[in-house]
N, C-alpha and C positions, 0 to 999 in steps of 0.2 A: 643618562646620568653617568658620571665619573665612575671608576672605581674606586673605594677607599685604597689609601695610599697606607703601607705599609711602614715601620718602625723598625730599620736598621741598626744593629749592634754593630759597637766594634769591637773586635778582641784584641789583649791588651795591648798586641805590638803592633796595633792600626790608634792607636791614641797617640796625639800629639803629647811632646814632651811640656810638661809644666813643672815651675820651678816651686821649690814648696816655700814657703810663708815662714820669714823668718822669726826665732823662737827665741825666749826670752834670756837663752843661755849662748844664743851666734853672738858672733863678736860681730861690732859695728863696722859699717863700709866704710868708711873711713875717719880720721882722725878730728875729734871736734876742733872746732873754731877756737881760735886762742882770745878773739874779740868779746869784749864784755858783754853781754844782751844787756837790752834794755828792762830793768826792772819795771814788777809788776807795776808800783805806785806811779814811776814817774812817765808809764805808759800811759795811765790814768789819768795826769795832769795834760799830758802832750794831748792826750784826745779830748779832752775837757775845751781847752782852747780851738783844735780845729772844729770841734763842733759846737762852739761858739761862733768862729766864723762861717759854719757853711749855710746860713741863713739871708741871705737878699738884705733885709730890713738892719739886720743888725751891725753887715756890714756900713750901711748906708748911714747906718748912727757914729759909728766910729769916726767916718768921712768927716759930717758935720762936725761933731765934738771936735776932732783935728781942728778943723780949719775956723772955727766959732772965734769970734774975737776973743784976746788973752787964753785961748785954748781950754777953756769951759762954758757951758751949755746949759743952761736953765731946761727940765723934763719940758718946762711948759712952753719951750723952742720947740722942742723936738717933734711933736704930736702933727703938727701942719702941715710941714716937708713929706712926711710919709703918709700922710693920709688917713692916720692911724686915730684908734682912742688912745686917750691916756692909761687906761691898767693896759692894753696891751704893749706901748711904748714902753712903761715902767718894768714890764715882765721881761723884755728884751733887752733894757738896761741892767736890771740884775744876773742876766744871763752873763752879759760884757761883766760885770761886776765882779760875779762869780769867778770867774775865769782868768782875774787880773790883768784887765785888759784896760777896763776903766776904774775912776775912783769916784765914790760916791760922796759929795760933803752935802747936811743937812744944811739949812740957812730960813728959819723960822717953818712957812710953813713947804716949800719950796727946797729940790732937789738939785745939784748943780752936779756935772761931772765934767771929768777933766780924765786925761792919758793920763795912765802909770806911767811917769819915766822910765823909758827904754824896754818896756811891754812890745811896742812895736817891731824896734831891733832885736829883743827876744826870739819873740813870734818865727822872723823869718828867718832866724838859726835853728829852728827845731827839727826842721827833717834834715837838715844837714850832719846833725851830729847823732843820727841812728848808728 
């Protein structure tokens, strides 16, 4: 069997140097950014829409709706292409909805959506102007 293995000190001028943890009175390393940050809110909307689109299905809605004849889409198109029920397509359409990505018009009993004008060229300006 082994010997236990013993617990070396070091005295203080065998301690490597560490720097101490700046205090709430040092001045900063260097000069803040002159660039405006991006406020709370409109961080909020910007992720609002990309997590809108980081979903498979939803994007696949957008597609459609796009390219749908006259650029609107009855919900009760949409459910077949994806493979989907209808509360789940609806719940994915409110997502886009949400996010002004699409527009929702009623029409009796029947839901039609259509792009927000220029939502799409929006969309793909948003991380450009962080």
């Amino acid at each position: 069997m082994d010997a236990p293995q013993t617990l070396q000190l070091l005295s203080p001028d065998e301690l490597p140097a560490v720097e101490r943890p700046a205090s709430a009175g040092d001045e900063a390393c260097c000069e803040p950014s002159a660039q405006p940050s991006l406020d709370a809110y409109e961080a909020q909307v910007r992720a609002s829409v990309f997590k809108a689109l980081a979903d498979p299905n939803r994007l696949r809605l957008l597609s459609i709706v796009k390219s749908a004849d006259g650029g609107e889409a009855c919900v009760c198109d949409l459910t077949e292409p994806l493979d989907l029920g209808q509360p789940t397509v609806s719940h994915h359409l409110k997502i886009l909805v949400d996010a002004g990505l699409l527009h929702r018009e009623k029409r009796g009993t029947w839901a039609y959506y259509s792009l927000v004008p220029g939502s799409i060229e929006r969309t793909s300006g948003l991380l450009e102007t962080l």
